[in-house]
Backbone bond lengths (Angstrom), bond angles and torsions (degrees), N, CA, C in turn:
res aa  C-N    CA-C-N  psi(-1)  N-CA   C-N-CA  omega(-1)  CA-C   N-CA-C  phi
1 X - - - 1.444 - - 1.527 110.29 -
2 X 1.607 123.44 -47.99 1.137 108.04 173.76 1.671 115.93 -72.16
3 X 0.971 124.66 -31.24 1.652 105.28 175.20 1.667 122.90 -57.16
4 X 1.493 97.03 -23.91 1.656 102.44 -174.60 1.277 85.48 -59.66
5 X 1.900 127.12 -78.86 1.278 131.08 -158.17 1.074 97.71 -48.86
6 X 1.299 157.01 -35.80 1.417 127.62 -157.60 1.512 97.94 -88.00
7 X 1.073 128.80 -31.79 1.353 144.39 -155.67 2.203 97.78 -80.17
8 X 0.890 101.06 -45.03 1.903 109.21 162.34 0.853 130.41 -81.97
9 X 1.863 123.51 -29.58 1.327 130.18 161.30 1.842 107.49 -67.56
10 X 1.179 116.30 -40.15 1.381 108.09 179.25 1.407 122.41 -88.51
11 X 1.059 115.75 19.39 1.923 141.58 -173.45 1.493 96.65 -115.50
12 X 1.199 115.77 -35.61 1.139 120.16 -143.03 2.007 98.09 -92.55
13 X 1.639 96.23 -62.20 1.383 103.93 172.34 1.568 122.10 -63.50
14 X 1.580 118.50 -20.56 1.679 114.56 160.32 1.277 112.92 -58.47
15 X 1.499 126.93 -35.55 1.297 122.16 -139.17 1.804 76.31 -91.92
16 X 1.281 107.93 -47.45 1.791 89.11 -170.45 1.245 129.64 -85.25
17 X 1.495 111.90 8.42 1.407 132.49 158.14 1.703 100.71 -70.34
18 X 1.309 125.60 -40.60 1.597 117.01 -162.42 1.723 87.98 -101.95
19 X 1.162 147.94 -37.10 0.934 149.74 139.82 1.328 127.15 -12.97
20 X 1.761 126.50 -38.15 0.961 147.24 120.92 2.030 123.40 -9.20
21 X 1.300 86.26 -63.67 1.963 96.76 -173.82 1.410 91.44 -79.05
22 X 1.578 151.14 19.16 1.076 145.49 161.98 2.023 100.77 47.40
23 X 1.194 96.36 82.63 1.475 110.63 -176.26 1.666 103.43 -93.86
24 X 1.492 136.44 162.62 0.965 120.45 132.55 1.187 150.31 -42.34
25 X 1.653 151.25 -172.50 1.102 126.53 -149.62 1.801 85.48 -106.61
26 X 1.073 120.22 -29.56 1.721 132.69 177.84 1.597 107.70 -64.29
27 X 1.009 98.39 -26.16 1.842 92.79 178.05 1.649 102.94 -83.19
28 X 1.480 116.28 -52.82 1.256 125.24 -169.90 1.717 121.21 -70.24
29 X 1.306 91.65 -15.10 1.613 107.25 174.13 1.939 110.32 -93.98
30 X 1.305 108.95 -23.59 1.645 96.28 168.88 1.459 115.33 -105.01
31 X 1.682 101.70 12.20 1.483 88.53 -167.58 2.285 86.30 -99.66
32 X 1.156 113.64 -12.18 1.686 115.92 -171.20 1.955 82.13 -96.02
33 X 0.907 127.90 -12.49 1.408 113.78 172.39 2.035 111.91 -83.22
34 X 1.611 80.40 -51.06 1.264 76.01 177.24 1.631 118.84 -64.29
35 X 1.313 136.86 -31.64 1.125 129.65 163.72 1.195 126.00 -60.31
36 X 1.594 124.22 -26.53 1.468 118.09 178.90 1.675 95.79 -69.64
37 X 1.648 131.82 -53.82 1.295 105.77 -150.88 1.778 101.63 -91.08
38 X 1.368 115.40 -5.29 1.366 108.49 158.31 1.427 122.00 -53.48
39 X 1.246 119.11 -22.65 1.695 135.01 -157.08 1.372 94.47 -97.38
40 X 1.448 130.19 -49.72 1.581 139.00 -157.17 1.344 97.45 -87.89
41 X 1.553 132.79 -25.96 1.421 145.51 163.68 1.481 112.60 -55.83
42 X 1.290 96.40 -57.43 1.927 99.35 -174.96 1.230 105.52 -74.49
43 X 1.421 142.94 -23.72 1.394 145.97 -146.42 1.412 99.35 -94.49
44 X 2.020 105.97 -53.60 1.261 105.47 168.93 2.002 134.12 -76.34
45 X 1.548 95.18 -13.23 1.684 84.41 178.01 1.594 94.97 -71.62
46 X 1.534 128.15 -39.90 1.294 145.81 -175.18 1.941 107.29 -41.53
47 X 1.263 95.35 -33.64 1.604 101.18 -165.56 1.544 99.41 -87.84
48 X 1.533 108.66 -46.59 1.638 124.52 173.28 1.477 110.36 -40.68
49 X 1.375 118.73 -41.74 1.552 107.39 -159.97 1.295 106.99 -111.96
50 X 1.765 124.55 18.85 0.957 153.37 148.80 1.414 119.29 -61.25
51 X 1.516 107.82 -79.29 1.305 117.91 150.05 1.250 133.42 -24.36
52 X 1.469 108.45 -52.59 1.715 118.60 -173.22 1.045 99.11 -84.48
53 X 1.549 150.54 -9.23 1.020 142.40 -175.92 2.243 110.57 -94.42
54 X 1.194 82.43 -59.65 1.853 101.89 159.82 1.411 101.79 -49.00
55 X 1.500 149.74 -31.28 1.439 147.45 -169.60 1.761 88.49 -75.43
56 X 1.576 98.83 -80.07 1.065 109.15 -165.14 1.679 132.53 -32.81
57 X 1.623 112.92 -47.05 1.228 143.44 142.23 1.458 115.69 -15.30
58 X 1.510 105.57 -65.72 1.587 106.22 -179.87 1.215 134.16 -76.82
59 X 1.912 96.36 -33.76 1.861 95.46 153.68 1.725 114.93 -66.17
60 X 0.646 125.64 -55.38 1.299 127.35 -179.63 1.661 108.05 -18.35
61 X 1.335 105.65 -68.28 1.182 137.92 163.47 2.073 123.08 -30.66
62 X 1.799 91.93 -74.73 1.865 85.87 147.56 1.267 124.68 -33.73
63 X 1.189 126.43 -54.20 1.602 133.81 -132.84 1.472 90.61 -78.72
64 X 1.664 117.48 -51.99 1.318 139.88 -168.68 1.830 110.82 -51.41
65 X 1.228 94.09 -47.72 1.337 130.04 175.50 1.803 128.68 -47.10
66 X 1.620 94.59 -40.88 1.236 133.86 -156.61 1.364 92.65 -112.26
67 X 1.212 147.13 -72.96 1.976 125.71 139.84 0.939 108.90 -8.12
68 X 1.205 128.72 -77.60 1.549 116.48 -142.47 1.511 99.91 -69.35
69 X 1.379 121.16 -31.01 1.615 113.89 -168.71 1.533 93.50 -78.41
70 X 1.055 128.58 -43.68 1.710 109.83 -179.14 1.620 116.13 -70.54
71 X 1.471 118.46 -19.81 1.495 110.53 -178.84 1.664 105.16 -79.52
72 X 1.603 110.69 -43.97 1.496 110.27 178.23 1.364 118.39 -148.43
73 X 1.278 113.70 92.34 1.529 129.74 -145.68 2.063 95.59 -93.32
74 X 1.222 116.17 -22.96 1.215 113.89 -168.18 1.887 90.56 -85.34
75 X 1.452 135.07 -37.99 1.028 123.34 -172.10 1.692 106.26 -75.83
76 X 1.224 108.46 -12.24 1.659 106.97 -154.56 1.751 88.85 -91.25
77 X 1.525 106.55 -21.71 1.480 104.04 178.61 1.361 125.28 -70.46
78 X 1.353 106.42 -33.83 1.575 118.48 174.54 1.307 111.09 -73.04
């Protein structure tokens, strides 16, 4: 929910900033397009390297995990 709002509030205030310079209706219509998929672009590489970062983390994590039970499996049990 908050990314939507930020994502319409900041669509929202470009468009009436250029809206402002009294554009035609063709300028003002690719410039709120171009901001929506500029917005859904950054949001998702933003979410991607989130993800890929949280992936990475948890293997990391197995691997560590996965040593320790083969070097000392009776302490790792307790």
């Amino acid at each position: 929910v908050l990314g939507a709002n930020d994502g319409l509030i900041s669509t929202a205030s470009l468009l009436t900033g250029v809206a402002a310079a009294a554009p035609d209706f063709q300028t003002l219509l690719l410039t709120g397009v171009s901001a929506l998929i500029g917005g859904a672009v950054s949001m998702a590489a933003g979410e991607y390297v989130s993800v890929s970062s949280q992936s990475d983390t948890e293997k990391a994590d197995l691997r560590k995990e996965r040593c320790e039970l083969e070097a000392n499996p009776a302490a790792e049990l307790e």
